[in-house]
TIVO-2410 file (N, C-alpha, C; in nm, 3 decimals):
# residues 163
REC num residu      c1      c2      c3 atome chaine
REC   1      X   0.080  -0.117   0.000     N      A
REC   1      X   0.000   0.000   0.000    CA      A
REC   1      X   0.086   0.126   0.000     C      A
REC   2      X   0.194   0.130   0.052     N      A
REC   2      X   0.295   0.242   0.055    CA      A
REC   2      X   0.338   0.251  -0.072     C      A
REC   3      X   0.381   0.119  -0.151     N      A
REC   3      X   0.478   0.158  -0.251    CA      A
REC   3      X   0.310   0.241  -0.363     C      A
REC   4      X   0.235   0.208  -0.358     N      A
REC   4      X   0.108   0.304  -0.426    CA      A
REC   4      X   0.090   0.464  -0.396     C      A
REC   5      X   0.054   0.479  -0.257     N      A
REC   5      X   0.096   0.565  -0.253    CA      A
REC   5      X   0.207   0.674  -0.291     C      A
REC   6      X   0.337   0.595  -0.269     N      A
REC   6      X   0.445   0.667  -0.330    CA      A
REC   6      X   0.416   0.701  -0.468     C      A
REC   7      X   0.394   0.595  -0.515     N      A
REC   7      X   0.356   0.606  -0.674    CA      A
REC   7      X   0.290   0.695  -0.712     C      A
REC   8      X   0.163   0.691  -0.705     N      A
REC   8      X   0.068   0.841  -0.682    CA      A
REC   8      X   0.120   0.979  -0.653     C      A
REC   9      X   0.214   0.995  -0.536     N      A
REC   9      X   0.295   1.095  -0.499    CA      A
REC   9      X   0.392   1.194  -0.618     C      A
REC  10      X   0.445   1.058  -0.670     N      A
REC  10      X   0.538   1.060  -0.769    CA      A
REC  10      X   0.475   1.156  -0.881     C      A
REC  11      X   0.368   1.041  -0.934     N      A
REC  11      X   0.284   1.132  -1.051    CA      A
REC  11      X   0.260   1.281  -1.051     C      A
REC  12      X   0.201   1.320  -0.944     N      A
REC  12      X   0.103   1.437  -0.895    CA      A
REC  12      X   0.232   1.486  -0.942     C      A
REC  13      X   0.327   1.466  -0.854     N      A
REC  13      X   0.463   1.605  -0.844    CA      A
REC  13      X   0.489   1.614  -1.024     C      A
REC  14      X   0.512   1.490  -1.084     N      A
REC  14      X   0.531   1.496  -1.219    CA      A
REC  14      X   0.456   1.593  -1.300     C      A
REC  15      X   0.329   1.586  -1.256     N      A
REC  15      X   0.253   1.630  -1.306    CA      A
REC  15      X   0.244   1.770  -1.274     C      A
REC  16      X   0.262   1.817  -1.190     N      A
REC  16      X   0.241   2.013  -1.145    CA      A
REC  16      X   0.389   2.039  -1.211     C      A
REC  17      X   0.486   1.989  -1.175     N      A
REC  17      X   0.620   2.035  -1.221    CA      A
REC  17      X   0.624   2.032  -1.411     C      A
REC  18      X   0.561   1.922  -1.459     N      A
REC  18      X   0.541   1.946  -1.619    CA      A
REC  18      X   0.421   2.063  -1.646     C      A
REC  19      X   0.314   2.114  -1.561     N      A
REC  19      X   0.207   2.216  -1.561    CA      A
REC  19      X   0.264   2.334  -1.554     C      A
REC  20      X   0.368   2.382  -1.455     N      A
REC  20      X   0.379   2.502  -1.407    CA      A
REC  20      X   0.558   2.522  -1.427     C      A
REC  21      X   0.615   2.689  -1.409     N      A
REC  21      X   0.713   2.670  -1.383    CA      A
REC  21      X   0.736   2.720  -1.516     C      A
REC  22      X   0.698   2.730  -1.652     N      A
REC  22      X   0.709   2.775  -1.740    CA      A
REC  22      X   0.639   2.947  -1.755     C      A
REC  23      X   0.705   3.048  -1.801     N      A
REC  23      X   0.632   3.140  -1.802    CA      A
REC  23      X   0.635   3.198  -1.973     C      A
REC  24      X   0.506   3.237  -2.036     N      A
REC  24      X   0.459   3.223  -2.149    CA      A
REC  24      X   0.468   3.341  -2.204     C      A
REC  25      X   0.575   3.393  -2.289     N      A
REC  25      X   0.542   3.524  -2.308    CA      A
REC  25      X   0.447   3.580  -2.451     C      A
REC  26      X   0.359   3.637  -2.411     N      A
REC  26      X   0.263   3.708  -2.550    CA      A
REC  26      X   0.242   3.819  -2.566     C      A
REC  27      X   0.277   3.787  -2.710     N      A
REC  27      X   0.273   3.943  -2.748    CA      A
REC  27      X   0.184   4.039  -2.750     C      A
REC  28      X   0.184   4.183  -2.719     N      A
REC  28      X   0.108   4.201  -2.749    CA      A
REC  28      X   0.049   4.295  -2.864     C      A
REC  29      X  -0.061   4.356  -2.940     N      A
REC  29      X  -0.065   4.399  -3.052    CA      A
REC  29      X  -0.056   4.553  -3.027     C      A
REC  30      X   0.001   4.585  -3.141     N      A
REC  30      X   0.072   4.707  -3.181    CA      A
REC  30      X   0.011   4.753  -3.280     C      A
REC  31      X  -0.029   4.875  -3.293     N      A
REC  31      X  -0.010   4.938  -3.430    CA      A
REC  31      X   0.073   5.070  -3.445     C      A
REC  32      X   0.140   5.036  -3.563     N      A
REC  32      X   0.231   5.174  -3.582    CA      A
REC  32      X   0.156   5.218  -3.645     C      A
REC  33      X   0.153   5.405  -3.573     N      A
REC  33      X   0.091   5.470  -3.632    CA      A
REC  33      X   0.177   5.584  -3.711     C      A
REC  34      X   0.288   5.550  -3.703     N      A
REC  34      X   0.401   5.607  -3.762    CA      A
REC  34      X   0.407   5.576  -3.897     C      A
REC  35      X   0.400   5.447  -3.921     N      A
REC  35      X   0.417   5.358  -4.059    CA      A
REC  35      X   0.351   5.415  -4.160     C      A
REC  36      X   0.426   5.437  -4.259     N      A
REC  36      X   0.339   5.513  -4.388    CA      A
REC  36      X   0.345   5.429  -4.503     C      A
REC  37      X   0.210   5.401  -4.506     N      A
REC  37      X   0.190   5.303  -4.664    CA      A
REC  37      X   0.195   5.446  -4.815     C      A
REC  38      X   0.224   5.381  -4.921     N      A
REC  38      X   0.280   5.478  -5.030    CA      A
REC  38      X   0.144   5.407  -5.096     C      A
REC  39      X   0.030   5.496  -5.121     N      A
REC  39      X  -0.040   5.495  -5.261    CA      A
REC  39      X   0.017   5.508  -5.370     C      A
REC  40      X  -0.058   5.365  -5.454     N      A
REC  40      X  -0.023   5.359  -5.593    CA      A
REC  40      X  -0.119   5.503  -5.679     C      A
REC  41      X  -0.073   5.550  -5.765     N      A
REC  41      X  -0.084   5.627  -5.851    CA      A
REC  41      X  -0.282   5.639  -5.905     C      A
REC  42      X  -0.330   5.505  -5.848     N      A
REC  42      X  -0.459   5.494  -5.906    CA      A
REC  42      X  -0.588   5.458  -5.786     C      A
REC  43      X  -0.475   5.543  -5.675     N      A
REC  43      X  -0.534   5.533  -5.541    CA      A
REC  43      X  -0.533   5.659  -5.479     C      A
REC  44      X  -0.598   5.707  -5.386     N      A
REC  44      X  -0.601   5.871  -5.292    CA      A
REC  44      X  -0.609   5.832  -5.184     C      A
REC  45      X  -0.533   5.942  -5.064     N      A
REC  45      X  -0.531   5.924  -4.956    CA      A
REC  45      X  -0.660   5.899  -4.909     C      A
REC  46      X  -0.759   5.901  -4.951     N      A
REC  46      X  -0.898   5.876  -4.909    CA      A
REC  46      X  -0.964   5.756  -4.897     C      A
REC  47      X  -0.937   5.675  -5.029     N      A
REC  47      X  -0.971   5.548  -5.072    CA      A
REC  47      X  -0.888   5.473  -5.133     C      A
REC  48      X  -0.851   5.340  -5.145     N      A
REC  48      X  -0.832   5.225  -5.219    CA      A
REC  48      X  -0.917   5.184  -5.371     C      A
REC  49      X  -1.034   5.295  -5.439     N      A
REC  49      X  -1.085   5.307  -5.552    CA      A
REC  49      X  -0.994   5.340  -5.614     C      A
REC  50      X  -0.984   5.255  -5.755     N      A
REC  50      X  -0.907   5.376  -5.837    CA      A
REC  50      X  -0.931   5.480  -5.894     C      A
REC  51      X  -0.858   5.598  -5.948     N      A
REC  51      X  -0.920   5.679  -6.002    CA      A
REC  51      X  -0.948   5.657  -6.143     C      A
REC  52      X  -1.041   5.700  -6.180     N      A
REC  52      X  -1.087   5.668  -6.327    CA      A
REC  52      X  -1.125   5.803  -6.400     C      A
REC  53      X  -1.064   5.903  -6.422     N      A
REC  53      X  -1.120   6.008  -6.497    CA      A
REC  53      X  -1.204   5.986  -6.650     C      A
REC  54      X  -1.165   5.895  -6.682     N      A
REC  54      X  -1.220   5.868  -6.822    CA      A
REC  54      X  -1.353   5.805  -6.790     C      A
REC  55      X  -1.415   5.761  -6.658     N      A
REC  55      X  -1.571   5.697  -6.665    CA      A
REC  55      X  -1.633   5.842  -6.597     C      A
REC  56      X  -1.731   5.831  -6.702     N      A
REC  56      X  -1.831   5.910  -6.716    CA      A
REC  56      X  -1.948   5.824  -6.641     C      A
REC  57      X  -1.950   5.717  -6.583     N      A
REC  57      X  -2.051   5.637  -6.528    CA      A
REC  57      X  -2.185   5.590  -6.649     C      A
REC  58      X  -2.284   5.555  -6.582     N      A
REC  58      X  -2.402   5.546  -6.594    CA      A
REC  58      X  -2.510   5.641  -6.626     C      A
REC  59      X  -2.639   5.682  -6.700     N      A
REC  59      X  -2.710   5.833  -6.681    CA      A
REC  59      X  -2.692   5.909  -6.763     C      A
REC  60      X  -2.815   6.010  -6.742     N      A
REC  60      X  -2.789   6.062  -6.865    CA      A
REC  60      X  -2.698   6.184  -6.914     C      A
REC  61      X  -2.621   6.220  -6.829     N      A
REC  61      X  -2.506   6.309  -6.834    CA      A
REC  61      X  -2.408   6.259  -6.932     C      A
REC  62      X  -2.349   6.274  -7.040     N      A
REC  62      X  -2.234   6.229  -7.125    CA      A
REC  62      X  -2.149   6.314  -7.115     C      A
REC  63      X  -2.166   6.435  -7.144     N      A
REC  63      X  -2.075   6.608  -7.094    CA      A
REC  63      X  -2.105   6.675  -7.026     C      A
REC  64      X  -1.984   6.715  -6.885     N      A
REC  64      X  -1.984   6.851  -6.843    CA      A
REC  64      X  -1.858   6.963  -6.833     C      A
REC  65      X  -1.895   7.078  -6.851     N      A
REC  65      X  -1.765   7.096  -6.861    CA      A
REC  65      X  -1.801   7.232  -6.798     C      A
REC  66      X  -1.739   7.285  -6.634     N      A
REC  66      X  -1.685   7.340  -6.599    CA      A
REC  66      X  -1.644   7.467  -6.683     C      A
REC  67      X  -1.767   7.600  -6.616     N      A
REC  67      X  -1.688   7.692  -6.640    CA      A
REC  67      X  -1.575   7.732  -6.532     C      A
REC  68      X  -1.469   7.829  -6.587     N      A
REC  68      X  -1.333   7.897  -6.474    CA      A
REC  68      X  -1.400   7.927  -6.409     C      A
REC  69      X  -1.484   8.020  -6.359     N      A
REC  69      X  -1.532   8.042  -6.241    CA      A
REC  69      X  -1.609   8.032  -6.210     C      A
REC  70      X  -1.672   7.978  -6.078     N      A
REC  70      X  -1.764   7.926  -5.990    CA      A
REC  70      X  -1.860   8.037  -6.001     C      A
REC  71      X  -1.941   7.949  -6.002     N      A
REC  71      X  -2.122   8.023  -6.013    CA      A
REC  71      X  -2.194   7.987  -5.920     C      A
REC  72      X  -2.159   8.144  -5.847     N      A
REC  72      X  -2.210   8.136  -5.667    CA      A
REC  72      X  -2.350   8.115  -5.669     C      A
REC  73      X  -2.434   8.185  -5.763     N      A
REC  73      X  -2.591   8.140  -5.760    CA      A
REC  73      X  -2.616   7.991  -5.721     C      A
REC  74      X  -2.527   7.882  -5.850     N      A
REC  74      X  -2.579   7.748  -5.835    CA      A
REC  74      X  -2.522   7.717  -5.752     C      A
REC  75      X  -2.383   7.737  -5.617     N      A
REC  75      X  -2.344   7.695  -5.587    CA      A
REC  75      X  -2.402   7.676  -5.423     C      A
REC  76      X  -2.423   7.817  -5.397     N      A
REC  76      X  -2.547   7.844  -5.277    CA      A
REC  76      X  -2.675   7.756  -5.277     C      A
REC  77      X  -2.793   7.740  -5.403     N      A
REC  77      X  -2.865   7.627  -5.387    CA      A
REC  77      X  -2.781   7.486  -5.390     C      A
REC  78      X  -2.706   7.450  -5.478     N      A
REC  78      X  -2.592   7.334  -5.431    CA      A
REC  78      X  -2.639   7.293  -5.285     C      A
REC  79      X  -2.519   7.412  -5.255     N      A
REC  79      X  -2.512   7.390  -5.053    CA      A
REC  79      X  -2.634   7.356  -4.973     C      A
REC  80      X  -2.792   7.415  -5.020     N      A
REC  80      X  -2.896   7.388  -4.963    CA      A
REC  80      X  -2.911   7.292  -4.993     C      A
REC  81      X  -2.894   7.231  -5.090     N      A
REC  81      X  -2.947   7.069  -5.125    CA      A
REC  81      X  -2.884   6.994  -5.024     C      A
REC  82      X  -2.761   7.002  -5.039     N      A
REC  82      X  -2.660   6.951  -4.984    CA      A
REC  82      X  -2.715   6.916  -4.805     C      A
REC  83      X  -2.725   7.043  -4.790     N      A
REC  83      X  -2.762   7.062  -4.649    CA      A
REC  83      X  -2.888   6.955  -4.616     C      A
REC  84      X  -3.006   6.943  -4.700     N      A
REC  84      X  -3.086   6.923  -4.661    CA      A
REC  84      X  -3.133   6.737  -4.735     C      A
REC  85      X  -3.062   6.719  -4.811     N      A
REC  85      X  -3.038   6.583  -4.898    CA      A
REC  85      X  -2.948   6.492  -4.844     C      A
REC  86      X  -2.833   6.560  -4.835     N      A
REC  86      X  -2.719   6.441  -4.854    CA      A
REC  86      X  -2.610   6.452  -4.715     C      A
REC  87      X  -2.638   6.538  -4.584     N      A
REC  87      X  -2.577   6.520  -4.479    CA      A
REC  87      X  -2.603   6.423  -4.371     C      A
REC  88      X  -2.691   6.359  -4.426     N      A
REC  88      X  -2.694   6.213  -4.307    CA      A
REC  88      X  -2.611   6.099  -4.315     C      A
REC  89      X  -2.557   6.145  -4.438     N      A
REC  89      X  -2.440   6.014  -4.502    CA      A
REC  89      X  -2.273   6.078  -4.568     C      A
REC  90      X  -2.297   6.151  -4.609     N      A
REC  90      X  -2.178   6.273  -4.669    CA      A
REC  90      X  -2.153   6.393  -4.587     C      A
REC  91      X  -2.035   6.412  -4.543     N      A
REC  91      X  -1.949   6.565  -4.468    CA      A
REC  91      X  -1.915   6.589  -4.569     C      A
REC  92      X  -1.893   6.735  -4.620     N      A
REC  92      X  -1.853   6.795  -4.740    CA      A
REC  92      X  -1.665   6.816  -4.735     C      A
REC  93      X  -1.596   6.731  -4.604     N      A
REC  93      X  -1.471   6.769  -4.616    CA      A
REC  93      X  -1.418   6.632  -4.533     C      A
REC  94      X  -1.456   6.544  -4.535     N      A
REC  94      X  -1.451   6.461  -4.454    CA      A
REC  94      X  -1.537   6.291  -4.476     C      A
REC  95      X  -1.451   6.162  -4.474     N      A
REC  95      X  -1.551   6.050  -4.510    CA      A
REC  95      X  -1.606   6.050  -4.353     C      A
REC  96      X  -1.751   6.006  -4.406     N      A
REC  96      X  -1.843   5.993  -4.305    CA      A
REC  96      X  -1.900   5.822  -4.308     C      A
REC  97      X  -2.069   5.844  -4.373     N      A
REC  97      X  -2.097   5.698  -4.407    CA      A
REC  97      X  -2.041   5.683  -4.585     C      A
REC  98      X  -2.015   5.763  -4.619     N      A
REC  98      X  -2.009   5.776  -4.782    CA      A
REC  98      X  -1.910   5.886  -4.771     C      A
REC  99      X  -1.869   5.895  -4.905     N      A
REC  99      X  -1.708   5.952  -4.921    CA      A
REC  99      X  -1.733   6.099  -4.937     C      A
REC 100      X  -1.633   6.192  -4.874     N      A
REC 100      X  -1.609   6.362  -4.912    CA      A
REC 100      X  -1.645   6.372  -5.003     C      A
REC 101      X  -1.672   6.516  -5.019     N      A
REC 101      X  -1.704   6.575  -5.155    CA      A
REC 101      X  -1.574   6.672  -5.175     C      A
REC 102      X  -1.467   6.700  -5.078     N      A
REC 102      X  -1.381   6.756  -5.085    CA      A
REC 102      X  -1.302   6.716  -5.248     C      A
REC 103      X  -1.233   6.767  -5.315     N      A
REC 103      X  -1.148   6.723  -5.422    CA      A
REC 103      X  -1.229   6.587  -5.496     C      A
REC 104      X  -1.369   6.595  -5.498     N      A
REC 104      X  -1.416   6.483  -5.541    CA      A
REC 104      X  -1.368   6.494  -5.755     C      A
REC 105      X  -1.362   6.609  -5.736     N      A
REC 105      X  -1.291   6.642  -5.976    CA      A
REC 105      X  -1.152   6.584  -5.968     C      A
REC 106      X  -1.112   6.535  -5.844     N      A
REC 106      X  -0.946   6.497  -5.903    CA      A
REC 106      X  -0.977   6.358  -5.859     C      A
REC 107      X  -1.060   6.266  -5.843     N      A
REC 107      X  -1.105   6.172  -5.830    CA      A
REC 107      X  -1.216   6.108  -5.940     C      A
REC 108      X  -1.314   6.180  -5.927     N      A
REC 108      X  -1.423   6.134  -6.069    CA      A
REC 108      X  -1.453   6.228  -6.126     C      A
REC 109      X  -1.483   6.222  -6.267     N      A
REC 109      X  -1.544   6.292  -6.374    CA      A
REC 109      X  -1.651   6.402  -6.343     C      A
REC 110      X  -1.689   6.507  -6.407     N      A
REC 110      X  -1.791   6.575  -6.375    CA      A
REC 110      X  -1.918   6.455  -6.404     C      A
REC 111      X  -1.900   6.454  -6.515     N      A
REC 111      X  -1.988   6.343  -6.520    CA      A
REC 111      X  -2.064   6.187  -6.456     C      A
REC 112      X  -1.938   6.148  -6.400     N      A
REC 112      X  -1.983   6.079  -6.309    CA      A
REC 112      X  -2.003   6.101  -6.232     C      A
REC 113      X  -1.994   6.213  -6.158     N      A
REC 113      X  -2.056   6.271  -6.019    CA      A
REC 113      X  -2.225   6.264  -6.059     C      A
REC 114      X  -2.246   6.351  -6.152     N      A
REC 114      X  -2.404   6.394  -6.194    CA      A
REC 114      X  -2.418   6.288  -6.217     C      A
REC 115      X  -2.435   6.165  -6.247     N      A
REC 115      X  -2.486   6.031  -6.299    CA      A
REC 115      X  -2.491   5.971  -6.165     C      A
REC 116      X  -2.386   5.942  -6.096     N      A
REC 116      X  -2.454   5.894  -5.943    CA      A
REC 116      X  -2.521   5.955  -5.879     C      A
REC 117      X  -2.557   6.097  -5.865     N      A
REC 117      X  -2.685   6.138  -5.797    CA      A
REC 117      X  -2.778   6.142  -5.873     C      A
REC 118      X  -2.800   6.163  -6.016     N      A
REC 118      X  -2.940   6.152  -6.085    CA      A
REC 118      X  -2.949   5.961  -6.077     C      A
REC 119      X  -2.869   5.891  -6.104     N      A
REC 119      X  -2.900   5.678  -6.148    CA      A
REC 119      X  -2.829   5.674  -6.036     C      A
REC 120      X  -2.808   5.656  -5.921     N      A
REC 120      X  -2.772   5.559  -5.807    CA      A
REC 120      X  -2.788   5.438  -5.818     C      A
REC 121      X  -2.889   5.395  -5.875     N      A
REC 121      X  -2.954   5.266  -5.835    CA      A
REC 121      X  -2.906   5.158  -5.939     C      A
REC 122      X  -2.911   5.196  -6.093     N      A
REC 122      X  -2.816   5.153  -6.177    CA      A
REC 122      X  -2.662   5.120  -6.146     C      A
REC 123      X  -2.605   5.257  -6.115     N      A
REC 123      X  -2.452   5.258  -6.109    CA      A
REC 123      X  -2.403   5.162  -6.011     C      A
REC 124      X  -2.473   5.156  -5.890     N      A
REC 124      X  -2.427   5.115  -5.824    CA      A
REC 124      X  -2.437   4.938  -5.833     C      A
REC 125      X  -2.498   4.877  -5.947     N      A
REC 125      X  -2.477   4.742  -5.987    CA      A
REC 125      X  -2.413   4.727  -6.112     C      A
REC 126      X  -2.393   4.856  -6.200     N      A
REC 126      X  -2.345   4.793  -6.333    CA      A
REC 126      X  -2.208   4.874  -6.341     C      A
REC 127      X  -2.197   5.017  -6.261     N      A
REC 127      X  -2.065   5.070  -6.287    CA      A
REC 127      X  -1.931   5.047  -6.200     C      A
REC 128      X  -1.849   4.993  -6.256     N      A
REC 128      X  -1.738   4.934  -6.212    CA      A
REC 128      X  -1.687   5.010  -6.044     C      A
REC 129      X  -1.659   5.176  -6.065     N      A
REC 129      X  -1.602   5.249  -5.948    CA      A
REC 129      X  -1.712   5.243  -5.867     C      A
REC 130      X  -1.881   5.251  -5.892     N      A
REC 130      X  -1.901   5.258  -5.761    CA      A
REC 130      X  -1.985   5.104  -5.710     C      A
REC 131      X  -1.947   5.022  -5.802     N      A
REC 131      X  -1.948   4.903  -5.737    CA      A
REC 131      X  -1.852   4.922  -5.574     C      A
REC 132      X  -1.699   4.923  -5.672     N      A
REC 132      X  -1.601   4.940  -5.551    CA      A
REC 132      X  -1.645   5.045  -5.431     C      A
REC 133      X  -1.664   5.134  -5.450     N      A
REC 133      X  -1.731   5.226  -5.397    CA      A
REC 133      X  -1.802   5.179  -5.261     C      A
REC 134      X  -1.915   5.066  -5.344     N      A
REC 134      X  -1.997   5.013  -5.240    CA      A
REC 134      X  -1.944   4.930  -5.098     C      A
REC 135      X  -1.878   4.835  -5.208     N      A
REC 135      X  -1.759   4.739  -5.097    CA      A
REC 135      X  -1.701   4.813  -4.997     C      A
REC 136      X  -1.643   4.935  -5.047     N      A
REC 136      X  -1.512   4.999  -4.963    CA      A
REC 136      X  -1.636   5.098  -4.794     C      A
REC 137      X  -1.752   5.135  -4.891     N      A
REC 137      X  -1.819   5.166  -4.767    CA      A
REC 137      X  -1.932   5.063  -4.700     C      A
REC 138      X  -1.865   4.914  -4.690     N      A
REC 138      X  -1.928   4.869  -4.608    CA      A
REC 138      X  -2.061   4.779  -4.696     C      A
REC 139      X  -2.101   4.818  -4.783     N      A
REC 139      X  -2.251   4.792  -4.863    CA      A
REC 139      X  -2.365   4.903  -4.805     C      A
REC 140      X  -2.291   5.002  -4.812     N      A
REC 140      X  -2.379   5.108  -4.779    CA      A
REC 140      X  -2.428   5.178  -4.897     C      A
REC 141      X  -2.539   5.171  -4.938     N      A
REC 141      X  -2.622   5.194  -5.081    CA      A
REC 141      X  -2.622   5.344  -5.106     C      A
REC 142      X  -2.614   5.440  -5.190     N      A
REC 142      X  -2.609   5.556  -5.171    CA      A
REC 142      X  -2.797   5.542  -5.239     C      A
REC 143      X  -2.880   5.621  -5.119     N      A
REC 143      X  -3.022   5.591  -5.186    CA      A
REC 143      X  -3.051   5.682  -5.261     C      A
REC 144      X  -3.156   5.685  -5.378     N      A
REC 144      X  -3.204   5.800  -5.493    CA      A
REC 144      X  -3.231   5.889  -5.420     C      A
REC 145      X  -3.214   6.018  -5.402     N      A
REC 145      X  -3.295   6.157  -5.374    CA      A
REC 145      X  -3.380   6.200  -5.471     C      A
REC 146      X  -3.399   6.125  -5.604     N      A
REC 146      X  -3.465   6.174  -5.681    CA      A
REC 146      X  -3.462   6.326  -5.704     C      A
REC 147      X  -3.346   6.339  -5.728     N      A
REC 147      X  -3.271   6.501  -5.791    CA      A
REC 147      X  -3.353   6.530  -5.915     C      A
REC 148      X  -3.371   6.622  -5.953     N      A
REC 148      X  -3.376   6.700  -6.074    CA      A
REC 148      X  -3.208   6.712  -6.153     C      A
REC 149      X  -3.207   6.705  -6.260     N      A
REC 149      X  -3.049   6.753  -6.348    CA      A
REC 149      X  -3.041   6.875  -6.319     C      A
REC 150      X  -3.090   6.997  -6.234     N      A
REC 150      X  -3.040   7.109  -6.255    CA      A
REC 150      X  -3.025   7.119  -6.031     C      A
REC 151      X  -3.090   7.036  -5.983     N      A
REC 151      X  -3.053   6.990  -5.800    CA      A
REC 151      X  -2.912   6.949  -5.865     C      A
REC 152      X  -2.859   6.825  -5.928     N      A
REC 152      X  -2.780   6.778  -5.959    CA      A
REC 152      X  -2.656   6.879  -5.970     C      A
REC 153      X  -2.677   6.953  -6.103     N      A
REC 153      X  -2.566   7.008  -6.152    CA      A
REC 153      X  -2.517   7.153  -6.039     C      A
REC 154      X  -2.611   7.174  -5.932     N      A
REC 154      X  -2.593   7.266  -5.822    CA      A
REC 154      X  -2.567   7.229  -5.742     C      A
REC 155      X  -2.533   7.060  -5.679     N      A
REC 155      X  -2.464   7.039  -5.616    CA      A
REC 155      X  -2.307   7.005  -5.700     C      A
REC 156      X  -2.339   6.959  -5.797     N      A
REC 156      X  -2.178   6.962  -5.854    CA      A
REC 156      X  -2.081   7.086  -5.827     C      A
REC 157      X  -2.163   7.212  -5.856     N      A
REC 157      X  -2.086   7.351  -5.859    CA      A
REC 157      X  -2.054   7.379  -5.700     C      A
REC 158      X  -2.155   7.290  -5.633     N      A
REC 158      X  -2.103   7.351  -5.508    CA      A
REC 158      X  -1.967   7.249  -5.436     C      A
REC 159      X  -1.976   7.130  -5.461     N      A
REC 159      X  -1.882   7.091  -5.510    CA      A
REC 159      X  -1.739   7.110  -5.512     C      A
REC 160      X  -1.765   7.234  -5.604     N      A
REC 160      X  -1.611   7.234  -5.665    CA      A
REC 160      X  -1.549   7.391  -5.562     C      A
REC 161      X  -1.635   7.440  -5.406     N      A
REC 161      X  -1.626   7.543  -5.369    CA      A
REC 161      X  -1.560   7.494  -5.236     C      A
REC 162      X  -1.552   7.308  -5.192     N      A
REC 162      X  -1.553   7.262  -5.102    CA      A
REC 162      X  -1.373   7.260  -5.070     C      A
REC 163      X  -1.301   7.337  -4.962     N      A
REC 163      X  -1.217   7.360  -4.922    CA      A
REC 163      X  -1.133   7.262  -4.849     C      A
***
């Protein structure tokens, strides 16, 4: 009965001494916020879309063309639209649920701007950028406001006033 006991004795100790006695080191997570990734040429500090100046999108916009100077009339209703349409999802300088409007002409076309707010609903299944578009915000749908082309082309101008 002793030599069992011992035996038993034996184990246990075997057993805590193979359990313990080791100390585990883990890492823990880091992010450098120092680290600077280099955009490729067909990317903006904003997004991972590429830029596509040549798509004109979806809609019935085919040409716009920017006069030199801003036309404060359309650009003021612009801003009201703006204000009262499209700030539950868009900051005019800033991504929110959906992307800035800041520098949105060195990113997409005049044209494709006016084609995603007049056809949303199209573009956003048949046109390539804002497919991506969609992905990159999540599957967040940009919904119709059912603009008029001239709501449209007054938020474009205002747009191009965004600092």
């Amino acid at each position: 009965m002793k030599a069992l006991h011992y035996t038993l004795a034996l184990m246990m100790t075997a057993l805590l001494i193979s359990c313990g006695g080791k100390e585990e080191k883990k890492e823990k997570f880091q992010y450098d916020t120092k680290k600077e990734t280099k955009k490729t040429a067909t990317e903006t500090a904003e997004s991972s879309v590429p830029v596509d100046m040549s798509n004109k999108g979806i809609g019935p916009i085919s040409e716009l063309k920017f006069d030199s100077a801003i036309n404060q009339d359309m650009a003021s209703a612009g801003e009201a639209t703006f204000k009262s349409k499209c700030v539950a999802c868009h900051k005019p300088a800033q991504k929110f649920i959906g992307p800035s409007m800041k520098d949105i002409y060195d990113r997409r076309s005049p044209e494709w701007v006016m084609n995603i707010m007049l056809n949303p609903d199209v573009m956003l299944k048949e046109d390539p950028i804002a497919v991506a578009l969609l992905k990159e915000y999540n599957g967040t749908v940009m919904l119709n406001q059912n603009l008029t082309e001239e709501e449209a082309r007054n938020l474009a101008e205002y747009f191009r006033t965004i600092k």
